[in-house]
N, C-alpha and C positions, 0 to 999 in steps of 0.2 A: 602337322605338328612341326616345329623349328624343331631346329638341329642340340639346341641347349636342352630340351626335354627328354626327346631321343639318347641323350648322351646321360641325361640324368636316369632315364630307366634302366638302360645299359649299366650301370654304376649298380644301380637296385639288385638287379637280377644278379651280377656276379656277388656282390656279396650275400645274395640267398642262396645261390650256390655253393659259395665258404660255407654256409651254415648246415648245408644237406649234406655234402660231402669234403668231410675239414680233414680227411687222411687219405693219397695220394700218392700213387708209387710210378716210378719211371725206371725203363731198362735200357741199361747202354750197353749195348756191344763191340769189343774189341778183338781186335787179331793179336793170338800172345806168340805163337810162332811161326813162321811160314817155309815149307820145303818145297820148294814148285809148284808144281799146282797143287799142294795139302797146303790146306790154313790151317790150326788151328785156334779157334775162338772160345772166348767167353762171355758172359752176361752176364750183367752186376744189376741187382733192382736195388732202388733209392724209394726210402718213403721219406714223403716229406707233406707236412702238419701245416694247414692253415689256421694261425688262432682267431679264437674268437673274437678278440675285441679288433681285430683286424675286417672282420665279416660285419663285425656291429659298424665301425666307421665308415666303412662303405656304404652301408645301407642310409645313414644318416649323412653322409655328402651324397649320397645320387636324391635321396630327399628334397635335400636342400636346392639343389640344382636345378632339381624338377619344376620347385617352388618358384624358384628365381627366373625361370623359363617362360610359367605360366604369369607371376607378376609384370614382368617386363611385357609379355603381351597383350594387355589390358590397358 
């Protein structure tokens, strides 16, 4: 397969991925005080939302891509 179709599946699959799992959390960790060797730290989790029609347009540009992959090589 070219690298345009590859890239169009690639596209596919992540946004079916937005669409299986569209709520996502991340944890950062920070040092809030330090006295020689005592750190102390915290963790802060972040969710964050992939929407939907975000997940739709992806799937319909790796489509299209795919198409335009497999046209040009015919």
């Amino acid at each position: 397969m070219n690298r345009m179709v590859m890239s169009g599946v690639t596209i596919v699959l992540l946004g079916l991925l937005g669409f299986a799992i569209p709520i996502f959390t991340t944890q950062k960790t920070e040092d809030v005080a330090r006295v020689g060797d005592l750190r102390l730290q915290t963790t802060e989790s972040t969710a964050h939302t992939v929407p939907p029609l975000l997940s739709a347009g992806a799937v319909l540009l790796g489509l299209l891509v795919v198409g335009a992959g497999l046209y040009k090589r015919v």
